[in-house]
KEDOSE-355905 format. One record per atom (N, C-alpha, C, O, CB): y, z, x. Coordinates in pm, whole numbers, padded with zeros to 5 digits, always signed. Glycine has a CB too. Example, Ala and Ser with C-alpha at 12.3 -4.5 7.8 and 13.67 -1.06 7.14 Angstrom:
KEDOSE-355905
-00569+00780+01319 -00450+00780+01230 -00330+00780+01320 -00332+00846+01424 -00447+00905+01131 -00225+00708+01285 -00106+00714+01367 +00003+00787+01290 +00114+00804+01341 -00060+00572+01408 
***
This chain:
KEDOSE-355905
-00120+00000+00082 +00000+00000+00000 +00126+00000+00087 +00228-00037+00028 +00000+00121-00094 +00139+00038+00228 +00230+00083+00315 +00251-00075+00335 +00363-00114+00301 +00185+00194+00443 +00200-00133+00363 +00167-00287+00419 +00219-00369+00312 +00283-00471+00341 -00003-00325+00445 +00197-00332+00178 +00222-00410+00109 +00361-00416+00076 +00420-00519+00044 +00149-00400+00025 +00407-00312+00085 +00549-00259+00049 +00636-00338+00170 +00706-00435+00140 +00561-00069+00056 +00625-00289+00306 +00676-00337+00423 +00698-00497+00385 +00801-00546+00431 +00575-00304+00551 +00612-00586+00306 +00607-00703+00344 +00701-00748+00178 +00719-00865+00144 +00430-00761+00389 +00748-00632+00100 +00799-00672-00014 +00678-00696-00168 +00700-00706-00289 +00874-00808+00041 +00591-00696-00109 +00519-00780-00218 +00393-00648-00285 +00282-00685-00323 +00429-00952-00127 +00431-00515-00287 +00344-00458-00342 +00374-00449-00532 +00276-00416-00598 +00339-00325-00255 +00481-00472-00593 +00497-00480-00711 +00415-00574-00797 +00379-00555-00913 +00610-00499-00719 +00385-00701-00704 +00324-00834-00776 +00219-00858-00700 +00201-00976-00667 +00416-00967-00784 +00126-00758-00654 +00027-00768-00629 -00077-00682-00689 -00067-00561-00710 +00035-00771-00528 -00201-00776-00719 -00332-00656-00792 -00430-00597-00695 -00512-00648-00619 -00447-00735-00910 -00405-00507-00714 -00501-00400-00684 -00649-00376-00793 -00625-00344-00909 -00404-00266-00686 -00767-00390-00758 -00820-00329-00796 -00934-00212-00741 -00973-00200-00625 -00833-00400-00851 -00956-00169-00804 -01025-00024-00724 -01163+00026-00820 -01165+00085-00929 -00886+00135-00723 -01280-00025-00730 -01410+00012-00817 -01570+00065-00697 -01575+00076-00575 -01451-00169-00925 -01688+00090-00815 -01797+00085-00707 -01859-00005-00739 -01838-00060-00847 -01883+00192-00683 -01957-00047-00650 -02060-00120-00676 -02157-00060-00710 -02243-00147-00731 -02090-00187-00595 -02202+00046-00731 -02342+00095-00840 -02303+00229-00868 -02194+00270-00827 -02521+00098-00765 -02380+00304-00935 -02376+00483-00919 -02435+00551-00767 -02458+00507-00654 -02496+00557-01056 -02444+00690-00838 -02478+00753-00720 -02588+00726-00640 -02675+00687-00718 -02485+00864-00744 -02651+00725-00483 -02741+00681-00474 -02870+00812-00452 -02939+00850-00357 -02710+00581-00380 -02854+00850-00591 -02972+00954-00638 -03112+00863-00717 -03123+00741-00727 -02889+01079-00770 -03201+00962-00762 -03285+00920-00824 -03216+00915-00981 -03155+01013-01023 -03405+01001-00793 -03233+00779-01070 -03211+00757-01203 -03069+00701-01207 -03032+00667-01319 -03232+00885-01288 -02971+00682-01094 -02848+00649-01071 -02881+00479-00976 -02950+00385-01016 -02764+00795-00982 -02841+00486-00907 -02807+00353-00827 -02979+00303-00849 -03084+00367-00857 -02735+00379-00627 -02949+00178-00854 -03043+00048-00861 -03136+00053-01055 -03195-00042-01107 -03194+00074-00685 -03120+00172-01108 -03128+00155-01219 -02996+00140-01345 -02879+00178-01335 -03206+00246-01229 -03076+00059-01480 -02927-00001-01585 -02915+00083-01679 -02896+00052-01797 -02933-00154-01671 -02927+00237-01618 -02884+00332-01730 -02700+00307-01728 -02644+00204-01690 -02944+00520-01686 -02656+00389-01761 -02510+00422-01705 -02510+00474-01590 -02420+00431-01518 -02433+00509-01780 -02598+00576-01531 -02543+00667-01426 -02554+00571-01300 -02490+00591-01197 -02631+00819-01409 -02655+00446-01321 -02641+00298-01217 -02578+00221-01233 -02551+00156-01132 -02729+00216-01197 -02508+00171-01376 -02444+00073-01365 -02282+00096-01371 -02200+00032-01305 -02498-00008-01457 -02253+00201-01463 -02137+00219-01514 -02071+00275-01382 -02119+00361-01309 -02138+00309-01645 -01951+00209-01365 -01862+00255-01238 -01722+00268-01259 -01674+00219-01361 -01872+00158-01124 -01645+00330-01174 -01478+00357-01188 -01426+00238-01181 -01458+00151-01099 -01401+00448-01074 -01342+00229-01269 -01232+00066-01257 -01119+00083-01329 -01089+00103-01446 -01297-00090-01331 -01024+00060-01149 -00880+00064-01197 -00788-00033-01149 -00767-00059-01031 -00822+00183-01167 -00734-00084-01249 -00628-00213-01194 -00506-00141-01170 -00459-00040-01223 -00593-00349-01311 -00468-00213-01080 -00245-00153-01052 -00215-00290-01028 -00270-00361-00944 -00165-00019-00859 -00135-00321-01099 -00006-00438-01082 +00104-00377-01154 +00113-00345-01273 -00035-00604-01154 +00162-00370-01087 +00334-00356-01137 +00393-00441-01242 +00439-00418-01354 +00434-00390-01018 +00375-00561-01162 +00475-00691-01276 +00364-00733-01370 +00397-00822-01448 +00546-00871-01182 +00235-00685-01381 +00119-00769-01460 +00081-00708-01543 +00039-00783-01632 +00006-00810-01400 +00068-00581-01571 +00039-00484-01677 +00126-00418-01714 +00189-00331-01652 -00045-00405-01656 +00141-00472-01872 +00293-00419-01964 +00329-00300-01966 +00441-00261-01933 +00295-00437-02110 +00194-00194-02024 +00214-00050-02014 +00138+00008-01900 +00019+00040-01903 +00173+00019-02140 +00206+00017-01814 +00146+00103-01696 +00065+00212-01719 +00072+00254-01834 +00241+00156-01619 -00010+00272-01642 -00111+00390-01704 -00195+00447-01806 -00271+00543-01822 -00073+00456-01708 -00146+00337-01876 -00261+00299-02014 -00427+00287-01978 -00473+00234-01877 -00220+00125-02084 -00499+00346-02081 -00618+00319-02046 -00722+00212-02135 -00686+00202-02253 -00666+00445-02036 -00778+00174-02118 -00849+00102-02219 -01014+00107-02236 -01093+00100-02142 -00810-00031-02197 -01049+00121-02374 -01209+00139-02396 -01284+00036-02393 -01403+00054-02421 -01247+00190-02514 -01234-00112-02353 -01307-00178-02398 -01401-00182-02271 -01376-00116-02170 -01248-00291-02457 -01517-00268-02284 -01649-00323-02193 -01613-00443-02102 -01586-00546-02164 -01776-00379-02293 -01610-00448-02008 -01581-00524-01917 -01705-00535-01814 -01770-00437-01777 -01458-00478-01864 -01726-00658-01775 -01864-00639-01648 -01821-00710-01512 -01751-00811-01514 -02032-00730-01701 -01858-00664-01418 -01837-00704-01303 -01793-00894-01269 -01717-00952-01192 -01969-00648-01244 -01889-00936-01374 -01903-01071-01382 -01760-01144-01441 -01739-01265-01452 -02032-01096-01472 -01693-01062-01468 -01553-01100-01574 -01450-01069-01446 -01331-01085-01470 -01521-00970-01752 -01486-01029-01319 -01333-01019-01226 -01305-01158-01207 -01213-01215-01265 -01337-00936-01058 -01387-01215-01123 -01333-01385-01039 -01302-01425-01172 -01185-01387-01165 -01472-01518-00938 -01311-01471-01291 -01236-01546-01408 -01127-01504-01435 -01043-01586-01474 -01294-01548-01526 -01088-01350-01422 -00947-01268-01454 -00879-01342-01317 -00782-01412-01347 -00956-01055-01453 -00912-01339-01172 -00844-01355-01053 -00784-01456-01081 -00663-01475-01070 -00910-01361-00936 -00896-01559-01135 -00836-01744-01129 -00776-01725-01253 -00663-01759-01218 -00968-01904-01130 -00763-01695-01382 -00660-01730-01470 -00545-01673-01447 -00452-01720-01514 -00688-01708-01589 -00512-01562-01355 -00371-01553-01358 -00354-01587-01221 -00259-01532-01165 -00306-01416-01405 -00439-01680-01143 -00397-01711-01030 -00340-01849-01059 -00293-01909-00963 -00501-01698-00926 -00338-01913-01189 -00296-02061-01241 -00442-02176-01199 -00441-02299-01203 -00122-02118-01139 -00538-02098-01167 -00676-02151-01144 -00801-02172-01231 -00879-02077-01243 -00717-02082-01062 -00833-02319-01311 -00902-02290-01403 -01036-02245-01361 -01064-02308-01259 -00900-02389-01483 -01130-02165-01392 -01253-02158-01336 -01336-02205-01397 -01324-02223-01519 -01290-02058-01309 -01457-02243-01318 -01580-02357-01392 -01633-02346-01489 -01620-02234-01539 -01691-02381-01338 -01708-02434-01560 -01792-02339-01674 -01893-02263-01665 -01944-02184-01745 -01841-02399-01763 -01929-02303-01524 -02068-02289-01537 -02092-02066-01500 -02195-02001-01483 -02154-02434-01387 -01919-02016-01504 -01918-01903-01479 -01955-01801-01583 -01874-01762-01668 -01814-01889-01433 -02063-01765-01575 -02068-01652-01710 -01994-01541-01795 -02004-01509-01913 -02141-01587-01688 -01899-01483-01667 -01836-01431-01712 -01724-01507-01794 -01730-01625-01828 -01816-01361-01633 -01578-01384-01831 -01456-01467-01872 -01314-01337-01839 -01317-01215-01823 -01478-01527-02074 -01243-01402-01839 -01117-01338-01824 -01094-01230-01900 -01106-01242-02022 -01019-01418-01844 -01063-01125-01850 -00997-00994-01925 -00855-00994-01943 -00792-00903-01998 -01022-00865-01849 -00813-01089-01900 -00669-01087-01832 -00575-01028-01980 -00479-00952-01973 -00613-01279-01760 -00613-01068-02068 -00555-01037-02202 -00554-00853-02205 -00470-00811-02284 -00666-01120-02340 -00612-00772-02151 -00647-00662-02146 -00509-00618-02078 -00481-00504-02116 -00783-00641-02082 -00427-00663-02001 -00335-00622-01906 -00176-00616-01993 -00075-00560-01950 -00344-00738-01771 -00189-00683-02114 -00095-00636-02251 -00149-00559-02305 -00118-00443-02279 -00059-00722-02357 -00262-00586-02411 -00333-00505-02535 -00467-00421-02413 -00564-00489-02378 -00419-00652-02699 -00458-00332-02384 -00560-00224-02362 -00632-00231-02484 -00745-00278-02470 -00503-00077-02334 -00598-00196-02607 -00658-00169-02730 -00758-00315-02768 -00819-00326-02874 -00528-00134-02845 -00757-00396-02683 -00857-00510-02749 -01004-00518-02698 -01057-00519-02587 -00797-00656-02720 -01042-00521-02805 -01184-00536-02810 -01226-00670-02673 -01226-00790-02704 -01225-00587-02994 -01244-00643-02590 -01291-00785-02502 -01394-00805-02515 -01411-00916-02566 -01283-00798-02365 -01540-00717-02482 -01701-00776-02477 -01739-00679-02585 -01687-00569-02601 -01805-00760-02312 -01842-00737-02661 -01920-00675-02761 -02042-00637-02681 -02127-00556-02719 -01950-00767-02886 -02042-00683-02602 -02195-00667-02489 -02176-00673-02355 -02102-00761-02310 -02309-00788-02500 -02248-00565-02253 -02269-00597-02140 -02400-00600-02136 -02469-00572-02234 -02212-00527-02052 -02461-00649-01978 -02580-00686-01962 -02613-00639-01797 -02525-00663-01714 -02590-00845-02002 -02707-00588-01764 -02739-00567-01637 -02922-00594-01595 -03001-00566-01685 -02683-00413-01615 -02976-00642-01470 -03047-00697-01483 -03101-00531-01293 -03010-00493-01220 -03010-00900-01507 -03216-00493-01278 -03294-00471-01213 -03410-00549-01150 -03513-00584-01208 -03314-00400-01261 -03380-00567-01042 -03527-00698-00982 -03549-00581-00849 -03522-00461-00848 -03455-00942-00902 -03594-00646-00765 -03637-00575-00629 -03559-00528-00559 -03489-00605-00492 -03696-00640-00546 -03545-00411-00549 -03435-00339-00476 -03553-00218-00403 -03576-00108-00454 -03287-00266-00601 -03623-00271-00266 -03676-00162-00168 -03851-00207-00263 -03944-00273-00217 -03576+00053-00185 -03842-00142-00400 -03983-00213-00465 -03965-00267-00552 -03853-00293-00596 -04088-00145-00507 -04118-00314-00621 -04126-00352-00738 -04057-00361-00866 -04109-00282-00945 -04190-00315-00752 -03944-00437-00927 -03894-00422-01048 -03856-00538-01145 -03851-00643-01081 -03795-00352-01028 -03831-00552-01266 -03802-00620-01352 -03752-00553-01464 -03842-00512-01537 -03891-00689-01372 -03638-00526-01502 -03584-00441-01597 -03452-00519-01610 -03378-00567-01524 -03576-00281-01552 -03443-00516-01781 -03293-00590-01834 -03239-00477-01907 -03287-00364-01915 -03304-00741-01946 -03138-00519-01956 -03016-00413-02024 -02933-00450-02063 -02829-00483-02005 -02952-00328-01963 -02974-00458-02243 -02782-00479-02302 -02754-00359-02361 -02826-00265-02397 -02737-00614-02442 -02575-00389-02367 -02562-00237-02374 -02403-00255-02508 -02298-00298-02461 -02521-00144-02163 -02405-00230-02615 -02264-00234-02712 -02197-00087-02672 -02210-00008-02579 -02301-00245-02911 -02141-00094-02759 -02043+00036-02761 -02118+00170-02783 -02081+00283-02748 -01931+00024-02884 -02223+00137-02842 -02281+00248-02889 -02422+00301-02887 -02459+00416-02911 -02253+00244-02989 -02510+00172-02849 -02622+00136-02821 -02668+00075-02691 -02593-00007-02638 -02642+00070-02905 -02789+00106-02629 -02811+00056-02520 -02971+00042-02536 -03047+00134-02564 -02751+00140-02405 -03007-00095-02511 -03141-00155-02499 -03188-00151-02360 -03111-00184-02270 -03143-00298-02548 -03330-00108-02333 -03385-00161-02160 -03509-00215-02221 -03572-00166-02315 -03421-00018-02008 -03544-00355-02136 -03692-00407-02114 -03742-00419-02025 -03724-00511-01945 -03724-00501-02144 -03821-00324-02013 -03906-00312-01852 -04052-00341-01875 -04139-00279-01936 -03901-00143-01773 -04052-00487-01787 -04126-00557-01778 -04249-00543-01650 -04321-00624-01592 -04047-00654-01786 -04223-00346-01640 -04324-00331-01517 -04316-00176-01528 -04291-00089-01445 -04273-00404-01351 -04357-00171-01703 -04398-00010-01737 -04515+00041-01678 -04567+00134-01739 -04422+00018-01886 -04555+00012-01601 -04655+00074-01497 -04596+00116-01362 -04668+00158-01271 -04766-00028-01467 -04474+00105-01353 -04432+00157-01221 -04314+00302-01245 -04249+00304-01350 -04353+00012-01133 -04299+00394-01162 -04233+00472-01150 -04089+00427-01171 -04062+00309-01151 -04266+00522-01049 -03960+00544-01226 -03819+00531-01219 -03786+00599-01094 -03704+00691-01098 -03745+00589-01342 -03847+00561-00969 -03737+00618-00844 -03679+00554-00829 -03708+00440-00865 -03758+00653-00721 -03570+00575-00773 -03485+00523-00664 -03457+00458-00606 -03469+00370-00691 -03475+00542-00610 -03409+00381-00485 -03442+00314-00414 -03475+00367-00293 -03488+00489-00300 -03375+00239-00417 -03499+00307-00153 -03593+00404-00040 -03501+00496+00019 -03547+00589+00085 -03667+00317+00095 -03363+00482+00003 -03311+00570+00114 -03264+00673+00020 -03221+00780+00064 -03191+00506+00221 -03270+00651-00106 -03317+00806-00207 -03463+00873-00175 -03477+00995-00161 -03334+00763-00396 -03534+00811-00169 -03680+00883-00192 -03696+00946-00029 -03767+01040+00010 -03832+00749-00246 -03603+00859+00050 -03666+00932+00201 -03534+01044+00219 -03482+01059+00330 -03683+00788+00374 -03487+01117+00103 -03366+01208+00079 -03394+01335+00099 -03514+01359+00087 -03310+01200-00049 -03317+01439+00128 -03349+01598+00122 -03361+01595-00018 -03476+01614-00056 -03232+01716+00184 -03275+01576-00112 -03273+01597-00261 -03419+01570-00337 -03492+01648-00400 -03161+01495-00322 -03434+01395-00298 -03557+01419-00319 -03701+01453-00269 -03811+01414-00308 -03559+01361-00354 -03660+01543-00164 -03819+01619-00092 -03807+01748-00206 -03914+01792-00249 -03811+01693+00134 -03670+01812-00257 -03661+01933-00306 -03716+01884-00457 -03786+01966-00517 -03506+02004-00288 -03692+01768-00517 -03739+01726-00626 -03860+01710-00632 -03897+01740-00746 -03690+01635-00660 -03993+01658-00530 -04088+01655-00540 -04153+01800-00539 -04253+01820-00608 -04114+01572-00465 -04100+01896-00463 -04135+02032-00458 -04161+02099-00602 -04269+02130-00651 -04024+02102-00386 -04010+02114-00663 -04048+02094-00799 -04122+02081-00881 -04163+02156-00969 -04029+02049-00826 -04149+01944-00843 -04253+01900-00945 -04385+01937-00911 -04483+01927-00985 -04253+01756-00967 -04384+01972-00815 -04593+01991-00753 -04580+02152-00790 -04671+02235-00792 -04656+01955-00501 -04417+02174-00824 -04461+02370-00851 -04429+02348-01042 -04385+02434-01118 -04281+02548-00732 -04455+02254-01065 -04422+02227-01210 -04327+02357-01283 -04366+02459-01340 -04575+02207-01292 -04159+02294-01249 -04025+02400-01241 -03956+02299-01250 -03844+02328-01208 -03986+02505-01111 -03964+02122-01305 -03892+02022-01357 -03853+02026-01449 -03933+02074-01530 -03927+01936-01362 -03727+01989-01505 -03691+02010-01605 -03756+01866-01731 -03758+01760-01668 -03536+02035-01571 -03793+01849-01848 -03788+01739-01889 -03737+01594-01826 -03818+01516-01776 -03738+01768-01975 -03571+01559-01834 -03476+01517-01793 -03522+01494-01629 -03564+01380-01612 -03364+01608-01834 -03522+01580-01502 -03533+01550-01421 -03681+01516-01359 -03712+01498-01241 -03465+01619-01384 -03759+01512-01467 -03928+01464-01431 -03909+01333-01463 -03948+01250-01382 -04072+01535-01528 -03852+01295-01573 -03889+01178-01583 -03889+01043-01507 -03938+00935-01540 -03848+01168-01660 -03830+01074-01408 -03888+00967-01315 -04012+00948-01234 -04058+00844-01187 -03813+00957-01235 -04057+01070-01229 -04212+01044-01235 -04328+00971-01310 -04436+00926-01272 -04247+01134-01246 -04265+00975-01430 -04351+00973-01520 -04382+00801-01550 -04306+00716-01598 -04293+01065-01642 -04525+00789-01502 -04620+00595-01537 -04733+00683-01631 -04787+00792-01613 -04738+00465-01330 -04742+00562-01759 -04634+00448-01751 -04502+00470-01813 -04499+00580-01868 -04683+00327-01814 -04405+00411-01822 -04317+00423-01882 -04346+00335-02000 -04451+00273-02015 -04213+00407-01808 -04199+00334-02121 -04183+00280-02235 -04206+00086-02171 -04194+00055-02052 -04012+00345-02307 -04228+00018-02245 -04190-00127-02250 -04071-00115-02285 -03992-00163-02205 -04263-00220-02338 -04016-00059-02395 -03864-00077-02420 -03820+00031-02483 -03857+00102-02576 -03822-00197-02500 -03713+00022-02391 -03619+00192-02461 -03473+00154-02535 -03407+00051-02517 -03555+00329-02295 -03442+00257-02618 -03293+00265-02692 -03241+00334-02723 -03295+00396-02815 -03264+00229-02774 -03110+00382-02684 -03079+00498-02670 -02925+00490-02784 -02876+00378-02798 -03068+00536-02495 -02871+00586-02846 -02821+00630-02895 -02686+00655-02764 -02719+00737-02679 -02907+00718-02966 -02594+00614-02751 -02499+00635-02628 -02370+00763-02716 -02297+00838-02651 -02414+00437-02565 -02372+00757-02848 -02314+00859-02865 -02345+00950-02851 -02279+01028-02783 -02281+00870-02930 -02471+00990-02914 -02528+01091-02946 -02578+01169-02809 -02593+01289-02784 -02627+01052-03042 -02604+01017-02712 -02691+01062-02607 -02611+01016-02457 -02664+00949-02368 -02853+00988-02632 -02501+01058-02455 -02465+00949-02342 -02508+00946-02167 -02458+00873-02081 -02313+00954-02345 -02602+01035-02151 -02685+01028-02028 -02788+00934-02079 -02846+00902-01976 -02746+01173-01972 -02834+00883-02159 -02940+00813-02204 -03073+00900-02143 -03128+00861-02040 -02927+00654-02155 -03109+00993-02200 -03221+01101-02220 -03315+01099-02329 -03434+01128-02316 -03166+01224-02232 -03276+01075-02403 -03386+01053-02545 -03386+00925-02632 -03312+00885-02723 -03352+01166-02661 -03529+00858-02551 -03528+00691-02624 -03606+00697-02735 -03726+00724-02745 -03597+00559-02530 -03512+00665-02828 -03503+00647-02967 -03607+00544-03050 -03647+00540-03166 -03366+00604-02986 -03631+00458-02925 -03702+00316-02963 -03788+00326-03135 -03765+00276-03245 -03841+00282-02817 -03900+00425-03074 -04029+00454-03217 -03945+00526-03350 -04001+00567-03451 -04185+00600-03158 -03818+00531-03328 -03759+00630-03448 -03751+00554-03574 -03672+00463-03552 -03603+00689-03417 -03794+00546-03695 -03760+00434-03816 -03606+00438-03867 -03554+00349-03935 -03860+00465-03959 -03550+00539-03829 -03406+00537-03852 -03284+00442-03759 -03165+00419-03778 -03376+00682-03836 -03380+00404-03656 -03273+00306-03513 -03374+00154-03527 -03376+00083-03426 -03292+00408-03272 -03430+00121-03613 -03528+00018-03635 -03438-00140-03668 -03467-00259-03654 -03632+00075-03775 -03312-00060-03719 -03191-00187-03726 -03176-00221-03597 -03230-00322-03552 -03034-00148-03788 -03093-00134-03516 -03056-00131-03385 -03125-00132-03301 -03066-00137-03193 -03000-00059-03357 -03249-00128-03294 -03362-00194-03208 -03361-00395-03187 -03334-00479-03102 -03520-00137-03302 -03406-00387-03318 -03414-00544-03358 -03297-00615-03328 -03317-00728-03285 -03438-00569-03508 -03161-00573-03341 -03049-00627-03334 -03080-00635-03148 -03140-00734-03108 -02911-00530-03415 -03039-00538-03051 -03002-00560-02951 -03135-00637-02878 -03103-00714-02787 -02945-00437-02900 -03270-00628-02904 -03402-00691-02834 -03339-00853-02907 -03335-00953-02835 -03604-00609-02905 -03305-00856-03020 -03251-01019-03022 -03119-01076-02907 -03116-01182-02844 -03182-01043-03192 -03026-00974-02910 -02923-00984-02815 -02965-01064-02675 -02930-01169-02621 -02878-00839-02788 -03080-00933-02639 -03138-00938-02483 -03206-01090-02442 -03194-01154-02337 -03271-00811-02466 -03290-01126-02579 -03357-01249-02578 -03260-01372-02593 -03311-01484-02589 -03460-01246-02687 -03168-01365-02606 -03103-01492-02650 -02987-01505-02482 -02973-01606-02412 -03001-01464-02848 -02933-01393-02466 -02907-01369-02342 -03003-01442-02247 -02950-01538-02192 -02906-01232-02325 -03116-01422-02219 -03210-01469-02102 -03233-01565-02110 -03245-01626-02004 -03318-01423-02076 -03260-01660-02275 -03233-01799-02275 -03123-01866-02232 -03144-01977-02182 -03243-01834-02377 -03008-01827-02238 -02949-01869-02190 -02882-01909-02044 -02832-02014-02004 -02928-01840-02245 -02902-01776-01978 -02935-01751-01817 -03039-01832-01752 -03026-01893-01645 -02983-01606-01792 -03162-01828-01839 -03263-01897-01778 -03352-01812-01684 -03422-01836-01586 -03204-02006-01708 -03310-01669-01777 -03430-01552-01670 -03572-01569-01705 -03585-01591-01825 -03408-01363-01699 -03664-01567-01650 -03808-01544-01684 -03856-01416-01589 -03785-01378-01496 -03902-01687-01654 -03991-01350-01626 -04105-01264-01547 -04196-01324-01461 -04315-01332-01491 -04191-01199-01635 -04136-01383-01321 -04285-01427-01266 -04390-01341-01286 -04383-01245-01362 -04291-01450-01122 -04489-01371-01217 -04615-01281-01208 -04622-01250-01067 -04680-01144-01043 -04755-01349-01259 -04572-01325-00956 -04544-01256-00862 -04388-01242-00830 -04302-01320-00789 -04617-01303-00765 -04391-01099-00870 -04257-01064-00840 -04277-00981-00663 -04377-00920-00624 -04192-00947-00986 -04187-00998-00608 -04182-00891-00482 -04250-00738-00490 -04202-00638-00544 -04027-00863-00453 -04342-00749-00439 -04430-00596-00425 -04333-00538-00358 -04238-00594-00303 -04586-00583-00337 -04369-00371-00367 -04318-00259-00303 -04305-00293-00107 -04377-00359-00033 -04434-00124-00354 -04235-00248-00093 -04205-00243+00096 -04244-00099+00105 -04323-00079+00197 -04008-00275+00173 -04207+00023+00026 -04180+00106+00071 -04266+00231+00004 -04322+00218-00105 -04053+00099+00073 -04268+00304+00050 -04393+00421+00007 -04281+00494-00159 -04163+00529-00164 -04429+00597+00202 -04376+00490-00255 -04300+00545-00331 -04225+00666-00349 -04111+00680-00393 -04346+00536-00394 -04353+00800-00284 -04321+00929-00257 -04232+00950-00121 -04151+01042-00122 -04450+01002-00253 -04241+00875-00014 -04179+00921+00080 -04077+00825+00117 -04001+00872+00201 -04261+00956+00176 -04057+00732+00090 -03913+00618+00136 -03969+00565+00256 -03887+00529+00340 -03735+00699+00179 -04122+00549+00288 -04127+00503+00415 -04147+00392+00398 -04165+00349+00284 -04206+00551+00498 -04150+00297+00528 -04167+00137+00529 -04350+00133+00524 -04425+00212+00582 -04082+00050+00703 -04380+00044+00457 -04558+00005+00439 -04556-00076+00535 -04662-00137+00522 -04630-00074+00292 -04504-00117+00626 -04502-00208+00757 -04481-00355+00717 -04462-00402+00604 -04646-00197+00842 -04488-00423+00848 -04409-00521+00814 -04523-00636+00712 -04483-00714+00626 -04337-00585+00967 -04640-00619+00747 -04745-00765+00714 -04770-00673+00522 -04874-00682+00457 -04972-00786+00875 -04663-00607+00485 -04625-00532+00315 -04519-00599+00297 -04494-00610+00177 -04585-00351+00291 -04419-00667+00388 -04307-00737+00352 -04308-00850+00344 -04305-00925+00441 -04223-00723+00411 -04316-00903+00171 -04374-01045+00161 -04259-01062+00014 -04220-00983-00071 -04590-01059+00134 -04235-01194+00040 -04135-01194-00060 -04183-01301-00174 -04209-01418-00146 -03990-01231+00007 -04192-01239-00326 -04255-01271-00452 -04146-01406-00504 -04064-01457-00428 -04260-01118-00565 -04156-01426-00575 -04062-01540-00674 -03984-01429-00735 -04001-01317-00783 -04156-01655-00810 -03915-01494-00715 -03731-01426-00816 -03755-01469-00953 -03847-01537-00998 -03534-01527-00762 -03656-01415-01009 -03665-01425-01144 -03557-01579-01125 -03481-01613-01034 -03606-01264-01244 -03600-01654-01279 -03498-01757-01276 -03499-01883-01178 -03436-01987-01201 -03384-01689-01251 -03585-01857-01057 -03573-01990-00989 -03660-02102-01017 -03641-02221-00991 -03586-01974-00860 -03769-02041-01080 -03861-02174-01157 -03734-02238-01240 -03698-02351-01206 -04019-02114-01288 -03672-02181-01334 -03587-02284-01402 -03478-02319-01336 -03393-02371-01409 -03544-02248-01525 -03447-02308-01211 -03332-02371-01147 -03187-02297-01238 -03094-02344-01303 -03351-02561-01163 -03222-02188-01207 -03092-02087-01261 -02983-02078-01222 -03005-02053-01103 -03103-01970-01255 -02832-02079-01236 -02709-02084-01205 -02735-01969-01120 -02644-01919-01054 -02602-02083-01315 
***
């Protein structure tokens, strides 16, 4: 900011200020709950945002910055960009921008395939590899936190909540209640009362991936890394599976 000022130009310049995942605990970073995906985001422009310090509720995804950059950079951006401009957000805070975000889990250290749409109020996951554990990624599992978490659990002194990442198999698909529940702790999925809001967002998710052009190989990237301890399985364990999406030649 010192720099920017010196050179005149900190009023009409954007700032923005965010993370790239959650914490890197177990159930936080590399998973599409909130406590992995949802991150701090703050814009500062002086001359670009009408009411300064205003906050706004709406849903915005990572994928929506480069379209905001190029429309008020006088830059049209391609189509082929998924996201779209928030830029309208920098008058009306109060506008509704996305009815949906979406976050996707593939191989991060091991084994994964997990999607996620998420409204205002509801949040869908399809995990397409309910036979595997919710840890972490390796340089969580090879953590003090989690040596004290496994302790725990072998002295069975886990709480519900913090076991559950132990726990195979998991759901095929979870749904959570984000008001009611906003750690996403109790999946709602089997409830006959969320049976609307099931069906609604698993249509969301599916029409989403058609369109992306995601699929489930069957060989997805195996584990590298020891599940319980974060160690490396050596190198002739490091073999790399089909990605999601490249059979169909995916954007």
């Amino acid at each position: 900011m010192q720099e920017l000022k010196r050179q005149g130009i900190e009023k009409n310049t954007l700032i923005m200020i965010m993370a790239d995942n959650g914490r890197p605990f177990p159930r936080s970073k590399t998973r599409v709950y909130d406590s992995g995906m949802k991150t701090p985001f703050i814009v500062k422009w002086d001359e670009g945002i009408l009411r300064p310090g205003s906050i706004s509720k709406s849903m915005v995804s990572v994928i929506d910055i480069a379209p905001t950059l190029l429309e008020i950079a006088g830059v049209k951006y391609p189509a082929e960009f998924q996201g779209r401009s928030f830029a309208t957000l920098f008058e009306k805070p109060e506008f509704n921008f996305r009815q949906y975000v979406f976050s996707e889990h593939n191989w991060h250290d091991y084994e994964a395939h997990e999607r996620m749409v998420r409204s205002k109020n509801f949040m869908y996951v399809l995990n397409s590899r309910p036979n595997l554990s919710n840890h972490g990624p390796a340089d969580s599992n090879n953590s003090p936190s989690f040596t004290d978490l496994k302790d725990l659990r072998n002295k069975g002194k886990l709480s519900h909540a913090q076991n559950d990442i132990f726990i195979v198999p998991r759901p095929y698909e979870e749904l959570y209640d984000c008001d009611k529940d906003p750690l996403q702790m109790l999946n709602v999925a089997s409830l006959p009362e969320y049976q609307q809001e099931l069906k609604a967002l698993r249509a969301t998710l599916a029409n989403w991936r058609k369109e992306t052009k995601d699929d489930t190989p069957e060989n997805l990237t195996k584990d590298w890394f020891d599940r319980e301890t974060g160690k490396s399985l050596g190198n002739d364990k490091q073999i790399r599976g089909q990605m999601p999406g490249i059979k169909a030649k995916a954007l």
